[in-house]
N, C-alpha and C positions, 0 to 999 in steps of 0.2 A: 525695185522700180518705185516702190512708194518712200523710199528715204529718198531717191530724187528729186521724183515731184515735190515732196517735202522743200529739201535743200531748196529748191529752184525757188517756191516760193516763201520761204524766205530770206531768200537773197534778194529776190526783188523788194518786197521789204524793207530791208535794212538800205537796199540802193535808194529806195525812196522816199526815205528820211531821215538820209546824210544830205539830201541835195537841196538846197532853197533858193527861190528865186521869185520875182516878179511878177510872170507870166508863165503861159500853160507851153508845153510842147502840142499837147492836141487842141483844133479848133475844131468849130463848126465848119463844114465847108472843104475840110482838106479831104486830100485825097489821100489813100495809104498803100503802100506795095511792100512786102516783107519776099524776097529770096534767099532761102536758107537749105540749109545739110542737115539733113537731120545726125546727129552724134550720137544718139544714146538708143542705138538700132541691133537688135540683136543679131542679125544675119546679113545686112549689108546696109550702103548709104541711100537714105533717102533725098529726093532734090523737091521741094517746092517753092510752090509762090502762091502769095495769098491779095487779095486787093478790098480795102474797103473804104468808106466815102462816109465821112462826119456829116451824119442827119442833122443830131443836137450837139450840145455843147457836152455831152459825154459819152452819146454813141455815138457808134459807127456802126456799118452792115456791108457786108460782101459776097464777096464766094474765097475758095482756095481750089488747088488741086496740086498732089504730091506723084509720086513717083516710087518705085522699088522696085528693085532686080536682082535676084541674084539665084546663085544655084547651090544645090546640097546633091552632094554622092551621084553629080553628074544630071540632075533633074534641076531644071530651071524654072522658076518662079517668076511670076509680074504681076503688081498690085498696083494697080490706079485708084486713086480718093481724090473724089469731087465733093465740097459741100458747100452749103449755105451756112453764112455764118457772121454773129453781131459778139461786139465789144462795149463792154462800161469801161470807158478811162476813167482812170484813178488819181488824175495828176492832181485835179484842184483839190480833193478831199485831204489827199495826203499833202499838199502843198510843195510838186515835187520839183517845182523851178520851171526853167524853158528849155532843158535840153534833154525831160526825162518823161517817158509816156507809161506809164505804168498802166494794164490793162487786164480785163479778165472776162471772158463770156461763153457763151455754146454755141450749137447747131446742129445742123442734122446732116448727113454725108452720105454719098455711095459708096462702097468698096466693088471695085473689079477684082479679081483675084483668077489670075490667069496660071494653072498647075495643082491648083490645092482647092478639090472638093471640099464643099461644106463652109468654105467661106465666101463671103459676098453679101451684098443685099445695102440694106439701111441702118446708118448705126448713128446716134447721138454722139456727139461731143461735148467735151470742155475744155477752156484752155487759158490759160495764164501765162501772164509774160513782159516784157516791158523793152519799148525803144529806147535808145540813147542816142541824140542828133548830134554831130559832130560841128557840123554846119546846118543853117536851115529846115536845108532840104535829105541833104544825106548823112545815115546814121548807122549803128550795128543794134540788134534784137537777138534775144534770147525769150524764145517759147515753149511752152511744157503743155503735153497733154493733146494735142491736134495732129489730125494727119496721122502720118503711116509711119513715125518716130515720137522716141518720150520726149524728147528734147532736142530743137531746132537752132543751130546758128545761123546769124546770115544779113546779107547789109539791107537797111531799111531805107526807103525813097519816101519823100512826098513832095507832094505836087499839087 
C-alpha cells in the first residue's frame, strides 16, 4: 500500500511538470465534484463522490461520502464514509498549465461499518491527487489516501 501511495504521488508529480501553460485549471470561485471507483480496494469496489467550493485562489473545502459492500465466507459487510474536507491546489506553484489541477489536503470523517465490530467512529484523513480537464468543465482524477479505497478513479466536473 505504501509503494502505491508512493507511485501515485509521484506520478502526480511528474504529471505536473511535463505540463505548462498560461493559466490555472483551479480558480477561486469554482465549484468541484470528483465521482470515482475506488481501484486499489482489497475486498470489493468502492463508489464515491466528493464536492468542494474554491474559498481562495488555492483552497477549496467540502464534504465526500464513499460507499463499500461486499461479502466474505457468506457474511456481508457495509462501510459508509462521510467527511469534511479542504484542499491546497498545486497548479500555480508547480506551474501546471490549464488543463491540470494537482491537489493535496486532510480532514476528518465518520466510518459506519455495518458487520464488523470494533470499527467505526471518527478518523482523520489525507489525500492526494490531481484532475486532468479534457474540456472546461469535464475531466478524469486520480486520488490516493481518502475515503474507503487507496486509490480512486473517476470523471471530474466543474461548475
Amino acid at each position: 500500500m505504501k509503494k502505491l501511495l508512493t507511485f501515485s504521488f509521484l506520478l502526480a508529480v511528474l504529471l505536473t511538470t511535463s505540463f505548462k501553460g498560461f493559466s490555472q485549471a483551479y480558480k477561486q470561485g469554482d465549484n468541484l465534484v470528483n465521482l470515482g471507483i475506488g481501484v486499489a480496494n482489497t475486498y470489493g469496489t468502492a463508489f464515491g463522490i466528493s464536492f468542494e467550493h474554491g474559498f481562495t485562489e488555492n483552497i477549496s473545502a467540502g464534504g465526500s461520502a464513499d460507499f463499500l459492500s461486499y461479502s466474505v465466507l457468506g457474511s456481508g459487510y457495509t462501510w459508509l464514509y462521510f467527511s469534511a474536507r479542504g484542499s491546497y491546489h498545486l497548479g500555480e506553484l508547480l506551474k501546471a498549465g490549464d488543463k491540470l489541477d494537482p491537489y493535496a489536503g486532510a480532514g476528518l470523517g465518520y466510518l459506519s461499518s455495518g458487520g464488523l465490530s470494533g470499527f467505526g467512529g471518527i478518523y482523520p484523513q489525507i489525500h492526494v491527487g490531481a484532475r486532468y480537464y479534457f474540456t472546461e468543465k469535464i475531466g478524469g482524477f486520480a486520488e490516493a489516501g481518502a475515503g474507503s479505497a487507496a486509490l480512486k478513479l473517476g470523471v471530474a466536473l466543474k461548475f
